[in-house]
N, C-alpha and C positions, 0 to 999 in steps of 0.2 A: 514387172511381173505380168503373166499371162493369163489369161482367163481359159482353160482348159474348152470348154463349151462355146464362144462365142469367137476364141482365136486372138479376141483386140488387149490390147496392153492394157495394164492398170494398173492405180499408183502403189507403189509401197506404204501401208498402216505405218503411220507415225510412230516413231518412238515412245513417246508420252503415251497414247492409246495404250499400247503391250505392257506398259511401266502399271498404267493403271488398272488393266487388268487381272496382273497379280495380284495387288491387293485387294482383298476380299474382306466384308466385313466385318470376320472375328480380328481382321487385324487392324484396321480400326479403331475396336473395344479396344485392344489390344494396348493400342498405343495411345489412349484416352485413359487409362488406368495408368499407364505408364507416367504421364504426362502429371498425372495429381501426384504420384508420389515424389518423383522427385520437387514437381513445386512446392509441395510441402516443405521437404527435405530443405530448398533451398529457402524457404520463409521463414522456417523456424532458426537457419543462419543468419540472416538478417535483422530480425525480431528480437533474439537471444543471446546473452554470453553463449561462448561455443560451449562451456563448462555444464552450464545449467539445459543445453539443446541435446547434448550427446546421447543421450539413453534415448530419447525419441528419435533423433537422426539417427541414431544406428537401426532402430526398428524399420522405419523408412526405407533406408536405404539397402536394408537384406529380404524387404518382402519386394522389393522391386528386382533384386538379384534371382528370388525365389522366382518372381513371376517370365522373367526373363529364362530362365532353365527350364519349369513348364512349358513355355510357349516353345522351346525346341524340343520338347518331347510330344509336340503335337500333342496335346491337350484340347481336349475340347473347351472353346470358349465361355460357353456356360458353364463347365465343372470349374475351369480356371476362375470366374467371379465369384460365383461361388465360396471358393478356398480365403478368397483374400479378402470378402464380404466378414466370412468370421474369422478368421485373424483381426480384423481392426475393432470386431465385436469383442472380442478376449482382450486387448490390447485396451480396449476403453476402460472395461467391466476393473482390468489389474490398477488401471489409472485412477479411476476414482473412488475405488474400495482402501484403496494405501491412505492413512490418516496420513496429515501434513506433517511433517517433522517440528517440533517445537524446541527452542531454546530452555538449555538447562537454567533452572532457576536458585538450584542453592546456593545461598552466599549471596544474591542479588537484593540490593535496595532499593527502591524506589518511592521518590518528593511527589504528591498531586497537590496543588495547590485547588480551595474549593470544593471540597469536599463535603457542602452543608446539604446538598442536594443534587440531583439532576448527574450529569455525566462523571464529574467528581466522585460521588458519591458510590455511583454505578463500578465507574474504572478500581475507585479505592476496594469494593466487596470483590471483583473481578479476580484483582493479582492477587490476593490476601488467600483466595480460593486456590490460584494455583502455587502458591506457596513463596510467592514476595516478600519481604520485610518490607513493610509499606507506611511510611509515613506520612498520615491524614492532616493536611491542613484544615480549617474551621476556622469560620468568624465566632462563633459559642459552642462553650464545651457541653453548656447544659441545653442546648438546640433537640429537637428531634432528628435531625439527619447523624450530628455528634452519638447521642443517645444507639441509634440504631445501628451507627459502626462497632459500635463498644456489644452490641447484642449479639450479634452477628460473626462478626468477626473473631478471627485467633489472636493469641498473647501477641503474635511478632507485629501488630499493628499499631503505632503509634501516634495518639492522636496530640494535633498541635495550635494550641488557639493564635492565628495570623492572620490580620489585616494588613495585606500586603503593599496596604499605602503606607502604613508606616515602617520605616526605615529601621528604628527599635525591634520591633516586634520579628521584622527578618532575618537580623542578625541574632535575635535570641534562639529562633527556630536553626537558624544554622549552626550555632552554639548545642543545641541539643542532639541534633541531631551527629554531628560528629561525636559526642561524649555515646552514643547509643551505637555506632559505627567501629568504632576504636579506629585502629587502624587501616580500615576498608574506607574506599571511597563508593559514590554513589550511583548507581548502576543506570541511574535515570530519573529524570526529571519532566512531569507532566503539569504546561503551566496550561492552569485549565480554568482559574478564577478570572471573571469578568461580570460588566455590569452592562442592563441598555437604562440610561436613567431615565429617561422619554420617550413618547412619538411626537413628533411634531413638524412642521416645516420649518429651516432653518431657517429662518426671518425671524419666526415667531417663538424660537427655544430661547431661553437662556442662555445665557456664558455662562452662568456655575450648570449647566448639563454639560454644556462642551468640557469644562474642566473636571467636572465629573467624572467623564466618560475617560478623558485621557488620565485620570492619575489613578484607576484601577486599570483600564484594558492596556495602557504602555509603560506608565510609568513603573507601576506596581510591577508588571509581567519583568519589565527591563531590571528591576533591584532583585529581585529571587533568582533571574538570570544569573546577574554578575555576581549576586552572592553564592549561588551555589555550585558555579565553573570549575572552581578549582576542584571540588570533590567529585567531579565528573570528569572530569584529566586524567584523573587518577586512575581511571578504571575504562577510558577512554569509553565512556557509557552514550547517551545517547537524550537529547532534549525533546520532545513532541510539545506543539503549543498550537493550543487551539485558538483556531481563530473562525470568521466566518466572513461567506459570501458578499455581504455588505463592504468589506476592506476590499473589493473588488469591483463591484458593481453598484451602481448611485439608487441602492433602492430609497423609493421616497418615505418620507417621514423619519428618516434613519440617520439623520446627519449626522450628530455628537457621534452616535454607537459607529457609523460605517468608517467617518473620518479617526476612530481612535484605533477600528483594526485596521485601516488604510496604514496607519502608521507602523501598529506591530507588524503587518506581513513584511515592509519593507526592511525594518530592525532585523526580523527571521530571515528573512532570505541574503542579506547582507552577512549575517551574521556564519551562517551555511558558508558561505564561500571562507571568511575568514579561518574557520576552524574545518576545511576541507581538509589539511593534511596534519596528521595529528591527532588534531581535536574530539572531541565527542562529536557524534552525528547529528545531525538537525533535523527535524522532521516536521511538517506542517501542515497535516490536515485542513481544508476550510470547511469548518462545522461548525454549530453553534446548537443550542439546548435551548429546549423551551423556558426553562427558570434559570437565571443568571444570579449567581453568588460571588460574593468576592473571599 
C-alpha cells in the first residue's frame, strides 16, 4: 500500500486490527449479557433434572433469542439492558411470589416417635395442623408435653404411651395403630426419640451411659424401624430419622451420645440403599434438639 503524500510503501493493517475494530463496545455488553444467559441456561442443566430446569431454561433461553433479534434491529445498547434488566426483575418477582407446591395430605398418616417435648412435640402440632392423622408417641400420657398435644391438637391425633426400648410396648403401638388405620398403611415415619445421658470424657463415663445411649438412639430407633416397615411398603411412604452432628464428628464430652448416632447414621444410610428400589424413602437430617426424650 502507498502513502499518497510521501510516495513510500506501507505495510497493509493486519487483519486482526480491522476484525477488532468492528467490534465496538455495545457489542461487547452485548455478548457479556449473552454470555450469562446461556451460562445460566447451561448451570441450571447441569445442577438440575432437565424436568424440574425446564420452565427456567426456557425463560433463559428465549430472552437470549429476544436479545439476539434486538441486537439486529440495532437497538441501542442501553435500551436493550435495560429491557432484559426488567425481564429478570418480573421473572424473579413471579418466582418468589408462587407459594411452593405442597403434597396432598388426606388420607395420610404419620408415626413420630418422642413426642414429650422439643422437636417431636413441635413436628406432632405441625402435621396435625396441616391435616395429618398423626400418631403421638410419649413416655407419659399424663406428662405436660402428652397434656398439651391433647389441648392443642384435633381428634385425628393419636396419642401412644412408648418406650421404645421395650420391645412390648412397640408392638402394642403397632398393634394400635393398624386397628386405627384399617386397611391403609402408614404414610410416614418420624424417628425422632433419643437420649444424651452424659457429658463426660470417655475414660471417665460409664458403661451403663454407653449402653444407655445405644438402647434408645439404635436400638430403640432399629425396633420401631423394623416394626413399622411393613405398613410403610404399603403405601411406599417414607422414614425421616433424626439424628445429629455428633454421629459424625468426635465432639468432646459426647462419647455414649455421638458413638450411639455414629451407629444409627450408619443403620440409615445402609438401610437407604437397601430399600432404594421399592421401598419407602429414607431420609436423614443431622439435627438434634436441645431436650432429648425417648
Amino acid at each position: 500500500m502507498t502513502d499518497r503524500q510521501t510516495g513510500k510503501q506501507t505495510g497493509e493493517p493486519s487483519s486482526s486490527l480491522l476484525i477488532m475494530e468492528d467490534y465496538t463496545l455495545p457489542f461487547w455488553i452485548y455478548l457479556a449479557v449473552l454470555t450469562v444467559f446461556v451460562g445460566g441456561a447451561i448451570k441450571k442443566i447441569l445442577e438440575s433434572h432437565l424436568s424440574a430446569a425446564a420452565p427456567p431454561l426456557v425463560v433463559c433461553l428465549g430472552a437470549t433469542v429476544l436479545a439476539e433479534r434486538l441486537w439486529a434491529l440495532c437497538l441501542p445498547a442501553v435500551l436493550l439492558l435495560g429491557l432484559l434488566s426488567l425481564a429478570c426483575c418480573l421473572y424473579s418477582t413471579t418466582r418468589t411470589g408462587t407459594p411452593p407446591a405442597t403434597l396432598p395430605v388426606h388420607g395420610k398418616a404419620v408415626l413420630i416417635t418422642g413426642c414429650d417435648s422439643g422437636f417431636g412435640n413441635a413436628a406432632a402440632k405441625r402435621l396435625d395442623s396441616l391435616g395429618f392423622q398423626v400418631f403421638a408417641t410419649v413416655l407419659d400420657l399424663t406428662g405436660d408435653g402428652a397434656r398439651e398435644l391433647q389441648r392443642t391438637c384435633s381428634t385425628r391425633l393419636t396419642l401412644l404411651q412408648v418406650d421404645i426400648t421395650q420391645p412390648q410396648q412397640v408392638q402394642q403401638a403397632l398393634l394400635d395403630t393398624k386397628a386405627k388405620l384399617g386397611l391403609k398403611g402408614l404414610w410416614g415415619l418420624v424417628n425422632n426419640a433419643g437420649v444424651c445421658v452424659n457429658f463426660g470424657d470417655a475414660e471417665l463415663s460409664l458403661m451403663s451411659n454407653f449402653r444407655g445411649c445405644m438402647e434408645v438412639n439404635f436400638f430403640g430407633t432399629l425396633s420401631v424401624t423394623k416394626s413399622f416397615l411393613p405398613l410403610l411398603r404399603q403405601t411406599k411412604g417414607r422414614i425421616v430419622t433424626i439424628s445429629s452432628p455428633a454421629g459424625d464428628q468426635p465432639f468432646p464430652c459426647l462419647a455414649a451420645y455421638g458413638a450411639s448416632k455414629a451407629a444409627l447414621n450408619l443403620f440409615i444410610n445402609l438401610l437407604r440403599h437397601e430399600l432404594h428400589l421399592g421401598g419407602p424413602s429414607v431420609h436423614h437430617p443431622a439435627l438434634h434438639t436441645n431436650r432429648s426424650v425417648q
